[in-house]
PDB file of N, CA, C and O in Angstrom, chain B, residues numbered from 101:
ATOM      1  N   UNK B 101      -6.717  15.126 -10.793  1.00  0.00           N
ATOM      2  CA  UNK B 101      -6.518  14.860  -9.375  1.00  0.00           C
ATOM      3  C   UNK B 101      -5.742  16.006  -8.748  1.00  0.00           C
ATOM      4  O   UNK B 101      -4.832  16.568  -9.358  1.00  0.00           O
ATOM      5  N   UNK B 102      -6.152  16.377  -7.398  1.00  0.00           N
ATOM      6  CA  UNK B 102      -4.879  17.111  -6.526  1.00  0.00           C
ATOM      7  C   UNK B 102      -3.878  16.649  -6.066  1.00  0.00           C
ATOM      8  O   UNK B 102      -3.763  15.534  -5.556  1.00  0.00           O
ATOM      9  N   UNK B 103      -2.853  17.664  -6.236  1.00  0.00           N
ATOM     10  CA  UNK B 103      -1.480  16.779  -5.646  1.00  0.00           C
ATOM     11  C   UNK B 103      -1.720  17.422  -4.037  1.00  0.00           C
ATOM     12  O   UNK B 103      -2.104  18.586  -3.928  1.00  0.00           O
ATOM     13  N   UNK B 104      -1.459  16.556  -2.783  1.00  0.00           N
ATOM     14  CA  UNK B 104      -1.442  16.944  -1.322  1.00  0.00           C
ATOM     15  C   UNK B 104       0.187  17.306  -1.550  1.00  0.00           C
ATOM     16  O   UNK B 104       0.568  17.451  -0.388  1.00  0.00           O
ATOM     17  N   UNK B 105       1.022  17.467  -2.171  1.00  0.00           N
ATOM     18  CA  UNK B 105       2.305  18.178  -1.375  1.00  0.00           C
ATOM     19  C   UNK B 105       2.466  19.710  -2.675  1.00  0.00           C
ATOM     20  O   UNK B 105       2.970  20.735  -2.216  1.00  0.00           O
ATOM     21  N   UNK B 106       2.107  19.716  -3.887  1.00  0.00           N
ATOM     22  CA  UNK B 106       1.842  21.111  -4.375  1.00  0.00           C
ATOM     23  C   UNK B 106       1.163  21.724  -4.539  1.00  0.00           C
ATOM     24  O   UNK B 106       1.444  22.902  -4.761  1.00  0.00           O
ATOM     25  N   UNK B 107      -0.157  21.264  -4.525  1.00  0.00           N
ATOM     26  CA  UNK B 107      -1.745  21.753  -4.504  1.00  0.00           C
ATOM     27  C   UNK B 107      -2.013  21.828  -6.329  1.00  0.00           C
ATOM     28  O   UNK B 107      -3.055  22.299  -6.785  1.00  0.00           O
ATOM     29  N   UNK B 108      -0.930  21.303  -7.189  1.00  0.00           N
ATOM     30  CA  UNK B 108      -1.591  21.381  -8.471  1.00  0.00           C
ATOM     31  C   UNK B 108      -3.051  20.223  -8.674  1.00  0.00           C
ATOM     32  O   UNK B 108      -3.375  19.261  -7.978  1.00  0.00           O
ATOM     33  N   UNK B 109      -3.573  20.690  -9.676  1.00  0.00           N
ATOM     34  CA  UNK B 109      -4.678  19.778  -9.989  1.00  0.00           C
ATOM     35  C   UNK B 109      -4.251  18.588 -11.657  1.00  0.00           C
ATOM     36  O   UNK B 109      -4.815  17.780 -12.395  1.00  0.00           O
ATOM     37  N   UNK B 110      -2.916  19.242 -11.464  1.00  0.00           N
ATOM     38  CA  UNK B 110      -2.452  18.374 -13.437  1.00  0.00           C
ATOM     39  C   UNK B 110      -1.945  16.408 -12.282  1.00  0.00           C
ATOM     40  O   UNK B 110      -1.681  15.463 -13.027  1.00  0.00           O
ATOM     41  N   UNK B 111      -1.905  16.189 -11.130  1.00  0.00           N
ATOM     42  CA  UNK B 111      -1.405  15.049 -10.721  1.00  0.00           C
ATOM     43  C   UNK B 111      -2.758  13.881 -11.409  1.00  0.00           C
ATOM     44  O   UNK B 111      -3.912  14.083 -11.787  1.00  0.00           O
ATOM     45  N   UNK B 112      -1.941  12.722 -11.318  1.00  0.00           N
ATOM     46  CA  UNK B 112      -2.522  12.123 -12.016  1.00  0.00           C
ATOM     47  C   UNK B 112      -2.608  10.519 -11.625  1.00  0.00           C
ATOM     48  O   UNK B 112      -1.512  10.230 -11.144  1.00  0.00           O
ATOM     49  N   UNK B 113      -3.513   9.303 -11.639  1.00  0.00           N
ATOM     50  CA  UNK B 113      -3.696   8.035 -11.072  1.00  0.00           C
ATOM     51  C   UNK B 113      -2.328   7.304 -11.748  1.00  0.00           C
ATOM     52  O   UNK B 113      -2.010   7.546 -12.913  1.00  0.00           O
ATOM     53  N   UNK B 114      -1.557   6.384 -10.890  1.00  0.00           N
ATOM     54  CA  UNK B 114      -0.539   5.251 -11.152  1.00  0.00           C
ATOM     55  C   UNK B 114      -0.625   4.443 -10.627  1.00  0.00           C
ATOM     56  O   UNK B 114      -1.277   4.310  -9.592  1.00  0.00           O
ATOM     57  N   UNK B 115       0.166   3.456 -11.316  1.00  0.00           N
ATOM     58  CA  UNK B 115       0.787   2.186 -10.352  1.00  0.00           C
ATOM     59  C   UNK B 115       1.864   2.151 -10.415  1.00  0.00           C
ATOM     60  O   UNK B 115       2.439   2.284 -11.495  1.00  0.00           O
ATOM     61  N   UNK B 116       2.721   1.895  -8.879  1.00  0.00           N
ATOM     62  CA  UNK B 116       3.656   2.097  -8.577  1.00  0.00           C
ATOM     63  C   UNK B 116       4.397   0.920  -7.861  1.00  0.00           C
ATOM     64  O   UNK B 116       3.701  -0.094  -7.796  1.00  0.00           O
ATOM     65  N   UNK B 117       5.380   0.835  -7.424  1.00  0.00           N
ATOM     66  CA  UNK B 117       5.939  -0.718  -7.198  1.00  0.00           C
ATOM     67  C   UNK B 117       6.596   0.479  -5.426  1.00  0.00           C
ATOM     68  O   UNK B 117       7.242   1.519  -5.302  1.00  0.00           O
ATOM     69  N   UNK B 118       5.954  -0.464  -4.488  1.00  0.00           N
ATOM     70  CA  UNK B 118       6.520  -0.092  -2.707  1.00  0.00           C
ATOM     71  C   UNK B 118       7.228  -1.480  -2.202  1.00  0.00           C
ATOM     72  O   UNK B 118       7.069  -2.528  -2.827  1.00  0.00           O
ATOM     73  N   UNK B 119       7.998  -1.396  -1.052  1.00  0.00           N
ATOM     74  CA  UNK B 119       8.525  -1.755  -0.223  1.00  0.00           C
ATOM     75  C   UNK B 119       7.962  -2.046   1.053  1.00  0.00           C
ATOM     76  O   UNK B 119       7.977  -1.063   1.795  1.00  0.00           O
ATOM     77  N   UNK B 120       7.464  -3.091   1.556  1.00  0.00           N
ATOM     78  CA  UNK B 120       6.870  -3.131   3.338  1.00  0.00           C
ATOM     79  C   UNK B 120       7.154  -4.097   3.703  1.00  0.00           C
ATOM     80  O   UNK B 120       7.122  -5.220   3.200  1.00  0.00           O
ATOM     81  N   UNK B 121       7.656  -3.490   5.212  1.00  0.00           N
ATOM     82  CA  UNK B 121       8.075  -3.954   6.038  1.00  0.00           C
ATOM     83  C   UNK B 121       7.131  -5.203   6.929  1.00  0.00           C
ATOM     84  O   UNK B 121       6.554  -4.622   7.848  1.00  0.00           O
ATOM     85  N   UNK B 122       6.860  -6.450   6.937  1.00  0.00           N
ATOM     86  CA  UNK B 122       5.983  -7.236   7.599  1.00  0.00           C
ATOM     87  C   UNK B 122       5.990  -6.365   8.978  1.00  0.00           C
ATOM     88  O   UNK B 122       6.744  -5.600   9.579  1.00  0.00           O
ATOM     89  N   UNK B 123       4.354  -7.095   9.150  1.00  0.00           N
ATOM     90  CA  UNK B 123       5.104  -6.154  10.745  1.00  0.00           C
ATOM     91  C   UNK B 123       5.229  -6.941  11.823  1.00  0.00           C
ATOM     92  O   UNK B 123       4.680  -6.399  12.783  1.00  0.00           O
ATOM     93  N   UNK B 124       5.909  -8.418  12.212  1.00  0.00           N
ATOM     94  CA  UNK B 124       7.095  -9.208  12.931  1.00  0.00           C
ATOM     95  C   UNK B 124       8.536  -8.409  12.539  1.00  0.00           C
ATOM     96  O   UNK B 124       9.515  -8.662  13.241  1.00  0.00           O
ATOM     97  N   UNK B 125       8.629  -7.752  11.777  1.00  0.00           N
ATOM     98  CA  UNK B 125       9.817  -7.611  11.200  1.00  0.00           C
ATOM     99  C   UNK B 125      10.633  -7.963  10.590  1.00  0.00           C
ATOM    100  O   UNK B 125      11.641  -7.283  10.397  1.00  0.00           O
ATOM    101  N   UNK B 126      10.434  -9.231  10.057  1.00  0.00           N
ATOM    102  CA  UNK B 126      11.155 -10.166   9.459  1.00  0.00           C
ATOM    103  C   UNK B 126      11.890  -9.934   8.625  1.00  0.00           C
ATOM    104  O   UNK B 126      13.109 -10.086   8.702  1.00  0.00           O
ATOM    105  N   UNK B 127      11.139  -9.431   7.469  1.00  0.00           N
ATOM    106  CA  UNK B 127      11.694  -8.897   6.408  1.00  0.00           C
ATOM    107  C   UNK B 127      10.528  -8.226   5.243  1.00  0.00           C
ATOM    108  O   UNK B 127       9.369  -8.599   5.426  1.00  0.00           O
ATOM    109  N   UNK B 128      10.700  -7.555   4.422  1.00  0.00           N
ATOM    110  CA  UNK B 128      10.444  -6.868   3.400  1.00  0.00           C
ATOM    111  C   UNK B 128       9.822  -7.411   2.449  1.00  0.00           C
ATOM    112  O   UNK B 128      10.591  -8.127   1.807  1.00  0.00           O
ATOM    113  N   UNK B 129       8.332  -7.410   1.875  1.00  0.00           N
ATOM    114  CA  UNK B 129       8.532  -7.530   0.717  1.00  0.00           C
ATOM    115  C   UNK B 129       7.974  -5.925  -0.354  1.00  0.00           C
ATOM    116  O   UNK B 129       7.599  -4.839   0.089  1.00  0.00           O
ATOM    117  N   UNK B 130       8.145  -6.434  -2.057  1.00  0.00           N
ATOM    118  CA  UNK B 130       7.551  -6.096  -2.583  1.00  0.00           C
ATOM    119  C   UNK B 130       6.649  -6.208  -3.384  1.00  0.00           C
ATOM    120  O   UNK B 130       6.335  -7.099  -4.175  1.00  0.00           O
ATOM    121  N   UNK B 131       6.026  -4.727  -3.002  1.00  0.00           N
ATOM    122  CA  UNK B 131       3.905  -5.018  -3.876  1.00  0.00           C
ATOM    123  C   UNK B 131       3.899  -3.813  -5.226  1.00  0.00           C
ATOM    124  O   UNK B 131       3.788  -2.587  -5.181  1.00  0.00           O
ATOM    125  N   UNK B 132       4.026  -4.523  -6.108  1.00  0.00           N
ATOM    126  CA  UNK B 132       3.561  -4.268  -7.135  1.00  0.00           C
ATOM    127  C   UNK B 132       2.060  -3.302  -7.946  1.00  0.00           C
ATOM    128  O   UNK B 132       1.013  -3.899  -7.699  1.00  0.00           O
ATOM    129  N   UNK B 133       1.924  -2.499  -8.476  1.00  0.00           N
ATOM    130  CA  UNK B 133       0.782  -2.187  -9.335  1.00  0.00           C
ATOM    131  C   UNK B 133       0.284  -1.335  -7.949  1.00  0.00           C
ATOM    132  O   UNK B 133      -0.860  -1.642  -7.613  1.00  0.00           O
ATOM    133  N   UNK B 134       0.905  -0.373  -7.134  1.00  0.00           N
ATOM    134  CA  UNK B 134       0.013  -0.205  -6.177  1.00  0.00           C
ATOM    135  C   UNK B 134      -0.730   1.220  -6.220  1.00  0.00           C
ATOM    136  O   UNK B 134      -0.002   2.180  -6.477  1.00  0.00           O
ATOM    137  N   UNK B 135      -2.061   1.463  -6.005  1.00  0.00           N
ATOM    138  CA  UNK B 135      -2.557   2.546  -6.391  1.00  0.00           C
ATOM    139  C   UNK B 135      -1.860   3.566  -5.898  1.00  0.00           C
ATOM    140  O   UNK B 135      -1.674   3.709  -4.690  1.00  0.00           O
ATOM    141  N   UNK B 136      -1.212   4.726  -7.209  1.00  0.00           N
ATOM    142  CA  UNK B 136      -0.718   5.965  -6.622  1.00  0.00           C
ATOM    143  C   UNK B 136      -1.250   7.191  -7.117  1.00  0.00           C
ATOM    144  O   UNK B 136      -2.108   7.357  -7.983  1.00  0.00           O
ATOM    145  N   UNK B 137      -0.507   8.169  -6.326  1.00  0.00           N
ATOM    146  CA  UNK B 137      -0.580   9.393  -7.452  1.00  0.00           C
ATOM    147  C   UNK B 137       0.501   9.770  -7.997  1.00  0.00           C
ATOM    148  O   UNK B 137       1.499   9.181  -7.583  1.00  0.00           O
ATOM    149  N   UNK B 138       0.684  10.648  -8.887  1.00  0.00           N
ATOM    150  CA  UNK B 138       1.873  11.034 -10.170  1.00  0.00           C
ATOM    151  C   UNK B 138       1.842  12.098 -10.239  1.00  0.00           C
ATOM    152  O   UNK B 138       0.951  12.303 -11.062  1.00  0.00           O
ATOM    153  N   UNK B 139       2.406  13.466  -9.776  1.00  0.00           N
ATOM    154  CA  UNK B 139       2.254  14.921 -10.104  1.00  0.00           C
ATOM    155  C   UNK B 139       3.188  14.987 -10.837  1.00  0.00           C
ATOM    156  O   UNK B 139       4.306  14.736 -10.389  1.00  0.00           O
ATOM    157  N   UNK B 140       3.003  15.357 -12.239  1.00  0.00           N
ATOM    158  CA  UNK B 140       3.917  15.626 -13.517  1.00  0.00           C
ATOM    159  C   UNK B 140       4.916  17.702 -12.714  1.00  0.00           C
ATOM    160  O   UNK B 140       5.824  18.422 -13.128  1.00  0.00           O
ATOM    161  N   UNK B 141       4.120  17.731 -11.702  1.00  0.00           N
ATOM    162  CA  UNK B 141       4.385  19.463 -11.620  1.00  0.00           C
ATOM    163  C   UNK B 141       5.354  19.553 -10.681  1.00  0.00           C
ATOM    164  O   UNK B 141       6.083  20.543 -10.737  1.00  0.00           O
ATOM    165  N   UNK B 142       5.569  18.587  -9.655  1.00  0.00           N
ATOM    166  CA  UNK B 142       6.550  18.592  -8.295  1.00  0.00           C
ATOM    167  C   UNK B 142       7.519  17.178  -8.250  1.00  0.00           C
ATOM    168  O   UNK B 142       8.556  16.994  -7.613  1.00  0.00           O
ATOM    169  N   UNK B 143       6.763  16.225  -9.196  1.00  0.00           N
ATOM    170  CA  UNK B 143       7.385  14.851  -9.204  1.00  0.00           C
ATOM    171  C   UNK B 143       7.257  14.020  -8.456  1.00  0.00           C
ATOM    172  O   UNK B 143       7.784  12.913  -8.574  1.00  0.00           O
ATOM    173  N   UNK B 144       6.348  14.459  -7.293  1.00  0.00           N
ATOM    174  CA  UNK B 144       5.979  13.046  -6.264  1.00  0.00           C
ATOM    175  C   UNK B 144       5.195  12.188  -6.660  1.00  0.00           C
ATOM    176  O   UNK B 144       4.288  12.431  -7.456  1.00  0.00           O
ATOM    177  N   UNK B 145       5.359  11.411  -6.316  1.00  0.00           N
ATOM    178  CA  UNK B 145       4.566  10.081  -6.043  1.00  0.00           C
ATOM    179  C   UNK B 145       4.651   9.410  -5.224  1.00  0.00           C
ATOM    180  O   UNK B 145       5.615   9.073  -4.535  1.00  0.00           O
ATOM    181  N   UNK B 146       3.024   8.988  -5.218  1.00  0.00           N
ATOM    182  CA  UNK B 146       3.014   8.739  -3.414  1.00  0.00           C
ATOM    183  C   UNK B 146       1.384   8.081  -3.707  1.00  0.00           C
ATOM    184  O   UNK B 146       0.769   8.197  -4.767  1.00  0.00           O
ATOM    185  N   UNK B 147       0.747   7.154  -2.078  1.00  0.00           N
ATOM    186  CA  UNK B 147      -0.114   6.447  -2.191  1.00  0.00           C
ATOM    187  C   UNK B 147      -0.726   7.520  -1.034  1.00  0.00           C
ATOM    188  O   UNK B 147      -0.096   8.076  -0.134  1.00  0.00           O
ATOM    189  N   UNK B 148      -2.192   7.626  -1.364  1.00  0.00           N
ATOM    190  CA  UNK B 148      -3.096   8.330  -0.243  1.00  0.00           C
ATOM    191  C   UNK B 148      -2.712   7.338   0.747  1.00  0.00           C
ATOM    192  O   UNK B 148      -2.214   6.217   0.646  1.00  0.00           O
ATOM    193  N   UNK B 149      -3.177   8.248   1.998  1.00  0.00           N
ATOM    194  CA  UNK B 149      -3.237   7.577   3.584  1.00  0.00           C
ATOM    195  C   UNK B 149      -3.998   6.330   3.594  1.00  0.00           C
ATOM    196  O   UNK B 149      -3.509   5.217   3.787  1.00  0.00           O
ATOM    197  N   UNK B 150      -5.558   6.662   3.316  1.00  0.00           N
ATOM    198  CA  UNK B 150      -6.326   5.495   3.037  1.00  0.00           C
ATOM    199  C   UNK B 150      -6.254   4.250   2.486  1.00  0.00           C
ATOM    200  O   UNK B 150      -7.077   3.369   2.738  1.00  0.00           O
ATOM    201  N   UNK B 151      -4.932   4.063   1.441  1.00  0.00           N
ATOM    202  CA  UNK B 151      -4.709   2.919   1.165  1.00  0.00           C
ATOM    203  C   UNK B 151      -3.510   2.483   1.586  1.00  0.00           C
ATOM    204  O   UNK B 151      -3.073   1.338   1.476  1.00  0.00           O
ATOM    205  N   UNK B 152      -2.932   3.514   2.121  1.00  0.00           N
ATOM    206  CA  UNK B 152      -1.654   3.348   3.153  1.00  0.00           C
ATOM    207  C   UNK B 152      -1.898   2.132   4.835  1.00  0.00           C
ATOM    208  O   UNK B 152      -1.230   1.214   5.311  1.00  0.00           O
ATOM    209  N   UNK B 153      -2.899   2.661   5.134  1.00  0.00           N
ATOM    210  CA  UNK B 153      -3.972   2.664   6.061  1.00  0.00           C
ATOM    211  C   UNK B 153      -4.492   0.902   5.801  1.00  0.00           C
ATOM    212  O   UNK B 153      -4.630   0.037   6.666  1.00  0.00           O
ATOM    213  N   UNK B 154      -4.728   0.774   4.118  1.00  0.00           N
ATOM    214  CA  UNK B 154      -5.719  -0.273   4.085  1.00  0.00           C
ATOM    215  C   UNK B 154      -4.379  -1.684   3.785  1.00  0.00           C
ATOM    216  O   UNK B 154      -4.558  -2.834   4.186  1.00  0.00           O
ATOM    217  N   UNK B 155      -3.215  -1.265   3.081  1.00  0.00           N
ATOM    218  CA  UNK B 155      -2.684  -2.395   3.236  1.00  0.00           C
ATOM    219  C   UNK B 155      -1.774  -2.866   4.819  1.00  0.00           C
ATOM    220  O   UNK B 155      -1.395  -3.989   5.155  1.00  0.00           O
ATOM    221  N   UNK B 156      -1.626  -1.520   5.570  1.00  0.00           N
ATOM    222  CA  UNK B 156      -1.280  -1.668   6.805  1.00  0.00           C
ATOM    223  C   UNK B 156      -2.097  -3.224   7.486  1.00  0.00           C
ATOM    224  O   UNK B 156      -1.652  -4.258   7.983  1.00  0.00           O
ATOM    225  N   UNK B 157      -3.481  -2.705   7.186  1.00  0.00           N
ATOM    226  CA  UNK B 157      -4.728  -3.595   8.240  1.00  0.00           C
ATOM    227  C   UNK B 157      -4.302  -4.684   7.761  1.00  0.00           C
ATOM    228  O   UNK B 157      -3.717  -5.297   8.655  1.00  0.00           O
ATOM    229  N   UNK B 158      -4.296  -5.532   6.289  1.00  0.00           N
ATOM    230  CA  UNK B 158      -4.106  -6.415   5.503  1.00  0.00           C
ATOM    231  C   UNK B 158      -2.933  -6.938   5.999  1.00  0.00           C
ATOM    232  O   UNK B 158      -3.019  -8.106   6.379  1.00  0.00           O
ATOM    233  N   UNK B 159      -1.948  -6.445   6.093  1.00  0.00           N
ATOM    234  CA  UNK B 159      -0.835  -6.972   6.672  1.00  0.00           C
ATOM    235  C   UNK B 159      -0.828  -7.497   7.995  1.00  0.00           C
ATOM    236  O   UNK B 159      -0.216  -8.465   8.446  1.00  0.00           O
ATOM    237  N   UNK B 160      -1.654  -6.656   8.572  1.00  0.00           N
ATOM    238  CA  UNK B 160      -1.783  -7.062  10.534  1.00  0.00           C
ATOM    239  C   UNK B 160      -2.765  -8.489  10.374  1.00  0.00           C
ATOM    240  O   UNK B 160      -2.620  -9.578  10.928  1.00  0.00           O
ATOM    241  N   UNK B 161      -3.567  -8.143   9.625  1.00  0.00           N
ATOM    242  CA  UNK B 161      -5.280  -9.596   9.230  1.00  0.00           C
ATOM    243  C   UNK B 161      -4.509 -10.775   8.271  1.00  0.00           C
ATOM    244  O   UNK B 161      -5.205 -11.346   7.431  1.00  0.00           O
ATOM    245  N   UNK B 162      -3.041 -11.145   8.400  1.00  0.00           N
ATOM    246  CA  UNK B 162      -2.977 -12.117   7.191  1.00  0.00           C
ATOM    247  C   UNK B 162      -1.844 -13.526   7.819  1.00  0.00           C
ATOM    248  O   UNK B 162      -1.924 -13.780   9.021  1.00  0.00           O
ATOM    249  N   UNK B 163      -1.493 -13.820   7.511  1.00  0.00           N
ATOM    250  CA  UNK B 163      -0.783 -15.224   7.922  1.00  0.00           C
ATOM    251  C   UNK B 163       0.355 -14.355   6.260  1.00  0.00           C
ATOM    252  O   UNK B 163       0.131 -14.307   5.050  1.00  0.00           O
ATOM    253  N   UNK B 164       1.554 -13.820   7.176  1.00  0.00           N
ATOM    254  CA  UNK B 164       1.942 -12.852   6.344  1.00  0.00           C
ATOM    255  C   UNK B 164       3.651 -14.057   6.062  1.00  0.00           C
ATOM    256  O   UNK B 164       4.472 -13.594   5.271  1.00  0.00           O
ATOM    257  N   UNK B 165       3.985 -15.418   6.715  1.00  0.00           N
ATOM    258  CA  UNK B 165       5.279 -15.863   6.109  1.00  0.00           C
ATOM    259  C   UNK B 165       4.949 -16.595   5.541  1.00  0.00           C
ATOM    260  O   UNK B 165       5.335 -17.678   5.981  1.00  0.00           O
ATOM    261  N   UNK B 166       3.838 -16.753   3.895  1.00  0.00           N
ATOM    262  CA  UNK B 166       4.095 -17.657   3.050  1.00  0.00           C
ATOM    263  C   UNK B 166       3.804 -16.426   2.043  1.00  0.00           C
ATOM    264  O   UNK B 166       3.855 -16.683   0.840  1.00  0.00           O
ATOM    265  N   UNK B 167       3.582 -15.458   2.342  1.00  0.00           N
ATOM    266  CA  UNK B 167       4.019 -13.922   1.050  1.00  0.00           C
ATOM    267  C   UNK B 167       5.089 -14.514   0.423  1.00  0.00           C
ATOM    268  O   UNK B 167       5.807 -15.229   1.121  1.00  0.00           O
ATOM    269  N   UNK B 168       5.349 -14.377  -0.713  1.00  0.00           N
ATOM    270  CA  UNK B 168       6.162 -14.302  -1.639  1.00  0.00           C
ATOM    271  C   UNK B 168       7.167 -13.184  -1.083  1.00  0.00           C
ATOM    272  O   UNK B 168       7.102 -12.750   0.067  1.00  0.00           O
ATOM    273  N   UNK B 169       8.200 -12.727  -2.138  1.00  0.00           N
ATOM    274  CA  UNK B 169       9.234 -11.670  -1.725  1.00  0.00           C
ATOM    275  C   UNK B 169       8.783 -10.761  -2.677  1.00  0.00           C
ATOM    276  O   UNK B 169       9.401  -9.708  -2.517  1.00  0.00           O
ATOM    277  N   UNK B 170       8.067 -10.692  -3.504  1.00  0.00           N
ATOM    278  CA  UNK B 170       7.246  -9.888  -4.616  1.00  0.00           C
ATOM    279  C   UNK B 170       5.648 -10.398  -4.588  1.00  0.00           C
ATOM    280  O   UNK B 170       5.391 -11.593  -4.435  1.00  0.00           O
ATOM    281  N   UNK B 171       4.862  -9.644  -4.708  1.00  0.00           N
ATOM    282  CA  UNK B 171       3.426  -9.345  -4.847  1.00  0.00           C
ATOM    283  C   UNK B 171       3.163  -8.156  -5.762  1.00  0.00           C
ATOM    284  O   UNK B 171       3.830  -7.163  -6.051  1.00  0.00           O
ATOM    285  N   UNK B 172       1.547  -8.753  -6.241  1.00  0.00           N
ATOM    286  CA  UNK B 172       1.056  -7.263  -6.647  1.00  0.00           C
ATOM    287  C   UNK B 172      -0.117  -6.893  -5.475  1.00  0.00           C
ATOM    288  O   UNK B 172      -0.703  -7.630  -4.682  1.00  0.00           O
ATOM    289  N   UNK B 173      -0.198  -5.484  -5.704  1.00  0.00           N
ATOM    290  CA  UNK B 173      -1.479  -5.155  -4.881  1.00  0.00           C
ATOM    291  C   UNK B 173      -3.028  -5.948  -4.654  1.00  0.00           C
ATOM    292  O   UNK B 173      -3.728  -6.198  -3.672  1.00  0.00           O
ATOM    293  N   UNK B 174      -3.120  -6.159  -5.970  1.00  0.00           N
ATOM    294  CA  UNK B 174      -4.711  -7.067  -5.700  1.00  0.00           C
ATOM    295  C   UNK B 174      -4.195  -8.526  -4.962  1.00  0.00           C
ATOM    296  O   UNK B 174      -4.873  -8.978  -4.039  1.00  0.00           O
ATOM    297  N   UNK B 175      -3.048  -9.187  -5.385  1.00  0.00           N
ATOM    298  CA  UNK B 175      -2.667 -10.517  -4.688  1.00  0.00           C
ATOM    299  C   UNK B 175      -2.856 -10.250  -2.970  1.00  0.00           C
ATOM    300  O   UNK B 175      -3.615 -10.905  -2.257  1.00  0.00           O
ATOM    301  N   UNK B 176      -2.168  -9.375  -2.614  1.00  0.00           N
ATOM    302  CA  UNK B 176      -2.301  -9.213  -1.747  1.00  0.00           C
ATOM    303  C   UNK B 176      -3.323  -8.699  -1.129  1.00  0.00           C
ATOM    304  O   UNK B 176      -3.369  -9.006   0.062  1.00  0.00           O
ATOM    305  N   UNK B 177      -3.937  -8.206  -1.407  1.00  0.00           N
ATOM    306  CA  UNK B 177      -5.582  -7.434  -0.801  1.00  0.00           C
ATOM    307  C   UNK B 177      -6.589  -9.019  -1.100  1.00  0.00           C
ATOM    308  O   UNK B 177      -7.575  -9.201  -0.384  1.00  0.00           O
ATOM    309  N   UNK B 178      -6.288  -9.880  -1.994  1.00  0.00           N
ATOM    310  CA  UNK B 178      -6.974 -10.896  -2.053  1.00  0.00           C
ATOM    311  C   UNK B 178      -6.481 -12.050  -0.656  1.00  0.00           C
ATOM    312  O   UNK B 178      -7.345 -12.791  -0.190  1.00  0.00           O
ATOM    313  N   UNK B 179      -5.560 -12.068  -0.301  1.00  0.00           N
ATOM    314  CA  UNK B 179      -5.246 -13.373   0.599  1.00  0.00           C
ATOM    315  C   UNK B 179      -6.091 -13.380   2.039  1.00  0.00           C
ATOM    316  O   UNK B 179      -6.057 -12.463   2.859  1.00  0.00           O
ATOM    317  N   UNK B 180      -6.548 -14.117   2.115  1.00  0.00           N
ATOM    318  CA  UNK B 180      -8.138 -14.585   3.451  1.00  0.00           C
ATOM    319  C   UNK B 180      -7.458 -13.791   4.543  1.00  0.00           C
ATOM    320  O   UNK B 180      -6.265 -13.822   4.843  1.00  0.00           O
ATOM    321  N   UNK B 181      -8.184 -13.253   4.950  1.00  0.00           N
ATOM    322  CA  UNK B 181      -7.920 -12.719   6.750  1.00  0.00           C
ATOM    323  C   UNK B 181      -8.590 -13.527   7.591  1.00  0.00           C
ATOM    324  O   UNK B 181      -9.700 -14.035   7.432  1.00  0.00           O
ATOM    325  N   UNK B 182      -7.536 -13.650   8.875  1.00  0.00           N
ATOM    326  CA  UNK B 182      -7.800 -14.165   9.752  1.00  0.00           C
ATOM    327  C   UNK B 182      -8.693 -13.904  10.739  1.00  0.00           C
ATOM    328  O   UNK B 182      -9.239 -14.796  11.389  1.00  0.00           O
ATOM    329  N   UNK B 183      -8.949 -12.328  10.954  1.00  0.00           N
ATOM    330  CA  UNK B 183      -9.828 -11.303  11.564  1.00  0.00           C
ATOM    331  C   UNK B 183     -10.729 -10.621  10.600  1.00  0.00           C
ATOM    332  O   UNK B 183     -10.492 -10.774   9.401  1.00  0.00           O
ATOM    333  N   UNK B 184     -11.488 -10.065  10.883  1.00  0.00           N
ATOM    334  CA  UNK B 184     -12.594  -9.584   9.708  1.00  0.00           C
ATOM    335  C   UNK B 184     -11.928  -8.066   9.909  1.00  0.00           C
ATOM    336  O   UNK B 184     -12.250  -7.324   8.982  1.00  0.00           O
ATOM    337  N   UNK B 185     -11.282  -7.592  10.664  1.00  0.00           N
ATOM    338  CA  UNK B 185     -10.756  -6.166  11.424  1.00  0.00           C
ATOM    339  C   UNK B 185      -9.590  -6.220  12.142  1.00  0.00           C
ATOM    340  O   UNK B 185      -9.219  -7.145  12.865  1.00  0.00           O
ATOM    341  N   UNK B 186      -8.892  -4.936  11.854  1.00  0.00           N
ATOM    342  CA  UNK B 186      -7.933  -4.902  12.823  1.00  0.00           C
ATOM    343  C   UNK B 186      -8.679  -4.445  14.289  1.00  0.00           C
ATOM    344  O   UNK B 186      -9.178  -3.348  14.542  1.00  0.00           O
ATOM    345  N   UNK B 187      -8.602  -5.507  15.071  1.00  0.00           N
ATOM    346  CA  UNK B 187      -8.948  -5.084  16.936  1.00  0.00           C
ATOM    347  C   UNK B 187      -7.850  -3.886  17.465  1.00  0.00           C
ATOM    348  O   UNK B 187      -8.140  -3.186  18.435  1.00  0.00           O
ATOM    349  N   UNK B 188      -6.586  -3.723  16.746  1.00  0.00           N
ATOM    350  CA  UNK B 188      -5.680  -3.426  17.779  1.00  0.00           C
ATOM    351  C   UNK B 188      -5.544  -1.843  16.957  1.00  0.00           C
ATOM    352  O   UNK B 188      -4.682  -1.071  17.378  1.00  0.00           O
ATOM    353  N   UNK B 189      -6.237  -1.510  16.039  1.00  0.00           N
ATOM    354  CA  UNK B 189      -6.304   0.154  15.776  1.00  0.00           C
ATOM    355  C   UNK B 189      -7.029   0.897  16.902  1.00  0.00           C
ATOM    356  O   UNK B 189      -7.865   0.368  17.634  1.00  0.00           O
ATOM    357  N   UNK B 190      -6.753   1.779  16.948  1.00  0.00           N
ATOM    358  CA  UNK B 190      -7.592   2.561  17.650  1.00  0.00           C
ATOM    359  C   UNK B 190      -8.419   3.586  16.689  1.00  0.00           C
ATOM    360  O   UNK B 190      -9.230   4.372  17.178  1.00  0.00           O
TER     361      UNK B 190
END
């Protein structure tokens, strides 16, 4: 894989444990197992935009105060949406 902040090609697929913010604000939880990348060469780790992007929508499409205070990624990408789409992206 490429790393986007050193340009090596040694970065590599993880799962990683994030922090998000509901977006009422309420409060925080955490998601577990979440697809990342791993550059053994600069030490970041970090989730592409696109899935940055995709649990954003998930969060806006969900009936988000009976979340747990911990999740994993698929739990959460699994719970029914209310909208088939976010309307309010541009």
């Amino acid at each position: 894989m490429h790393c986007m902040w050193c340009e090596s090609n040694q970065a590599e697929e993880a799962n990683q444990t994030g922090y998000w913010e509901l977006p009422d604000g309420s409060r925080a939880i955490e998601i577990k197992e979440i697809p990342s990348v791993a550059c053994p060469d600069c030490g970041m780790e970090y989730q592409e935009e696109s899935l940055i992007e995709e649990i954003e929508d998930q969060m806006m499409l969900i009936d988000t105060k009976p979340l747990p205070n911990s999740v994993t990624f698929n739990e959460l990408m699994a719970v029914p949406r209310f909208l088939k789409k976010n309307y309010f992206k541009m």
